[in-house]
N, C-alpha and C positions, 0 to 999 in steps of 0.2 A: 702559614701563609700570612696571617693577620699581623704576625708577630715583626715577619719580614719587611711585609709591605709599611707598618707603623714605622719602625727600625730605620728605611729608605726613606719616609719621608722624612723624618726627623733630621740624617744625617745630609740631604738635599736642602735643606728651609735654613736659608740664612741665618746668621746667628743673633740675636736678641729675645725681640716679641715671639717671630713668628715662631720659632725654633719653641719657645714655650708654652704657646699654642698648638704647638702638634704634637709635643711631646705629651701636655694634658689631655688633649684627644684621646692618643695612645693609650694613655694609662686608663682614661674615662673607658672608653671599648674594652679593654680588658678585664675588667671591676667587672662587667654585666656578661664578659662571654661566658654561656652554658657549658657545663661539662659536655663532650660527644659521647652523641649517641642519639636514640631513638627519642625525642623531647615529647612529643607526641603524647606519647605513653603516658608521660607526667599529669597530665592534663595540663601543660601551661604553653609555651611557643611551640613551635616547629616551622621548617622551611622546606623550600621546596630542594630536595636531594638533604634529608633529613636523615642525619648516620655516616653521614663522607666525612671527609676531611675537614671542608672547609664549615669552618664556623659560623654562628650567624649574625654575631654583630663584630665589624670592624671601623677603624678608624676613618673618617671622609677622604678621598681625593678632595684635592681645589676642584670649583666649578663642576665636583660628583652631580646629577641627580639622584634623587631618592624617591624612588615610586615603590608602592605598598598595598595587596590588594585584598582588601574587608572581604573573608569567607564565606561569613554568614550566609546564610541563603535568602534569595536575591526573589521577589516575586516576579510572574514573567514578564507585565508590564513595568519594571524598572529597570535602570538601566546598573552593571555592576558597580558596586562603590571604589573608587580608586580615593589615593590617600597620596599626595604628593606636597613634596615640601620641598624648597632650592634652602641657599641661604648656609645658616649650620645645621639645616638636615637633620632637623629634631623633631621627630615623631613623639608623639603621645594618643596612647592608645585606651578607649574605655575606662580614663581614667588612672591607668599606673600613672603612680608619681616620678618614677626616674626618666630622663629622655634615651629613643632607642635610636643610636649610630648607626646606620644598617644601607648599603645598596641591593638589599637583593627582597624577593617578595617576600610578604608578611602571613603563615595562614595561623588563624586562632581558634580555640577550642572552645565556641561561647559558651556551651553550657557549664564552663567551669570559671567565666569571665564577667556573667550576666546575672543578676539577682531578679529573684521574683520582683515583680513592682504589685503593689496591692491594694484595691481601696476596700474598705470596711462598708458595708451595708447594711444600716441598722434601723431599729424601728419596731413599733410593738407588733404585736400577733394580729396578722388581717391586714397590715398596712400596705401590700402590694410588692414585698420586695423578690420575691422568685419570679412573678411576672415582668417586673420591669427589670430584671437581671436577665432575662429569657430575649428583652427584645434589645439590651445591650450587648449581650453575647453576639444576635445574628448582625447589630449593624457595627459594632468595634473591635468582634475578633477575640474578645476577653473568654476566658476560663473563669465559669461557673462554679465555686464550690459551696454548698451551702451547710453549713456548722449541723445543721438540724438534718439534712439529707443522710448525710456521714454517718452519722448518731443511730439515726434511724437503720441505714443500712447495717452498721456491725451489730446493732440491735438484733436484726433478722441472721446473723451467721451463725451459724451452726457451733463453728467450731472459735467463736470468739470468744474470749475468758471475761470479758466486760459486757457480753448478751444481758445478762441478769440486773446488774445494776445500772447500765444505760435503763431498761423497762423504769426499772423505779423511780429512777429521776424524773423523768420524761413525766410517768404517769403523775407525778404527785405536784408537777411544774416547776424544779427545781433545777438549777445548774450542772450540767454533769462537770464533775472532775476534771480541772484545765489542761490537765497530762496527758487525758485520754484525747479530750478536742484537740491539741496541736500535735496529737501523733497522725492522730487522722491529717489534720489539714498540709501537714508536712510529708507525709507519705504521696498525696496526691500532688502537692506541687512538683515534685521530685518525679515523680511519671512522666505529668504531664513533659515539664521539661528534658528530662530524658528522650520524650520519644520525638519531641520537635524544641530546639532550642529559642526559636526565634516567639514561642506561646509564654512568654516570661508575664503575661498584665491576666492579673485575677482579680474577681469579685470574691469576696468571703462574706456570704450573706450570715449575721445571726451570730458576729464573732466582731468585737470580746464581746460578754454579758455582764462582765461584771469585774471589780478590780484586780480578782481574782484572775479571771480572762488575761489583765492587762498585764500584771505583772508576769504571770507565765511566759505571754507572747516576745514581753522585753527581754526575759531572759535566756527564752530559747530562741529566739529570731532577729537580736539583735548586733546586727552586720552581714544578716542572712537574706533581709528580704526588707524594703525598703516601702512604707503607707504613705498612699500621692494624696489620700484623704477620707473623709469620713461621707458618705452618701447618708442622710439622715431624713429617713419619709415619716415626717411628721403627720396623724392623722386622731382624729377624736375615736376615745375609747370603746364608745357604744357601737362608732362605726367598724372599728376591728372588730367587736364581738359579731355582731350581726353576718361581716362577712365571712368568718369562722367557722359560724354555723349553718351558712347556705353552703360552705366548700364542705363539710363535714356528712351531707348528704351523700357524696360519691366519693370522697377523701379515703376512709376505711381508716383516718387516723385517730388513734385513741384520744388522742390529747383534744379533735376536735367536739370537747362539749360544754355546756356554760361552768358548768364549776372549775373545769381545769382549766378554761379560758379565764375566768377570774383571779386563780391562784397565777396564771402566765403574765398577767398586766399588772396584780402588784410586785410581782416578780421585776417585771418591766422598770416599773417605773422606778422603785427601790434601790435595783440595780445595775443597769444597763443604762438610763437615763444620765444616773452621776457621770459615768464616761463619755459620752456624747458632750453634756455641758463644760468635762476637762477637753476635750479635744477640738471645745470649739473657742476654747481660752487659749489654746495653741493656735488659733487661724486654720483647720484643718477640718471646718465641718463646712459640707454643702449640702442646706435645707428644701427641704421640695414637700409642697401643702399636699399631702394625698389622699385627702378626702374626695378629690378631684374623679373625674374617670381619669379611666385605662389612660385613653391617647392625650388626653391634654399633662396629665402625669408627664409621662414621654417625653413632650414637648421639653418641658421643662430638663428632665434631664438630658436631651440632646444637647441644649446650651451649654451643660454643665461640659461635661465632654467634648464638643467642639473646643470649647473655651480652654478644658485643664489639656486637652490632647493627647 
């Protein structure tokens, strides 16, 4: 039918420009038509009557409309997203680079369309960042993952092959292995996003630690998952220890006592710090004094967040 109707218009359109102009239509709409069948499936387009005959991109009428309607899921005080374009009826969609010819609705498969967005939360031991990840979470919506949580959890598994040598690290306040941190943190972004498309914006508290960290992250996450920036809660070292060791009273965690809190902050500083000072040579660090309390803390990062949005 596309083929027809390109065909007609072509042999309809005067002869010169326009004739050359529809003819390139023609051929442009062909370049991008899908094989038939079930597109869906693919994880990439599909339309609505997906599997018929009729294809999903064809060449304009004159004066066509082109309305297209964003699947996503819709919160209930919004209103649906429509996508409409006159003109030459060139859609561009989340970024694909080709333009899509199309009169008929648009549905998309975001979780195969949409990349994590991520900002990095770092900062020594004691500096507040699970708590103010905790009250980012309830007022922006973000997924909480924390590198040390993770760690600790497959720690505790029974049936994990990395139980034993997660302990050791952990205990002696050392880096664990950057393969094992981004299988973790790649496993759970992949949940999460699986089970709701539109949970794509995480905190990774405690990730990278170290260049090791970084170079890992670039290699396995890079074109997979996109850092909006670096959350950096700067805070003096005695005050991390001190509150370490008041959380360490109810904590049950090994790591919370002064010797392995000392071994943790030269740790810190040696190597985690070098990364924060590269990423803030890139323009991608936001500083917040956390020696502060709790709620003036906050404050400050609400600005941050309203501002980067």
């Amino acid at each position: 039918m596309s083929q027809q109707r390109g065909g007609e218009d072509a042999s309809a359109a005067p002869s010169g420009g326009r004739r050359g102009a529809a003819n390139e239509r023609a051929a442009e709409a062909r370049l991008f038509r899908p094989r038939r069948g079930r597109l869906g499936s693919h994880g990439g387009w599909t339309a609505a009557g997906a599997g018929s005959a009729r294809p999903l991109f064809r060449a304009p009428l004159p004066l066509q409309r082109l309305t297209g309607r964003c699947q996503l899921h819709q919160r209930p005080t919004e209103p649906r997203c429509m996508l409409r374009r006159c003109g030459r009826r060139l859609l561009y969609v989340l970024g694909l680079s080709f333009p899509l010819l199309t009169g008929r609705p648009l549905f998309l498969c975001p979780h195969r369309l949409m990349r994590p967005q991520v900002v990095f939360v770092l900062g020594g031991p004691g500096a507040g960042k699970g708590t103010q990840c905790a009250r980012i979470v309830e007022k922006y919506g973000y997924t909480h993952l924390s590198a040390g949580e993770l760690l600790r959890d497959e720690r505790k598994n029974p049936d994990s092959q990395y139980g034993e040598l997660i302990e050791k690290y952990i205990k002696d306040g050392k880096i664990v292995p950057v393969e094992i941190t981004i299988s973790l943190l790649r496993r759970e972004m992949d949940q999460t996003m699986a089970a709701n498309a539109q949970k794509n914006k995480f905190l990774i508290d405690g990730f990278p630690r170290n260049q090791d960290n970084l170079q890992g992250w670039n290699k396995t996450m890079d074109g997979k998952a996109d850092v909006s920036f670096v959350l950096f809660f700067d805070c003096n070292n005695e005050i991390c220890i001190e509150r370490c060791l008041e959380r360490g009273k109810s904590s049950g965690r090994s790591d919370d006592n002064r010797e392995s809190l000392e071994k943790r902050i030269q740790t810190y500083l040696q190597s985690t710090k070098p990364i924060i000072d590269l990423y803030e040579e890139m323009g991608k660090v936001k500083k917040i004094d956390a020696s502060k309390s709790v709620d003036e803390v906050f404050d400050e990062v609400v600005k941050i967040f309203d501002k980067e949005g």
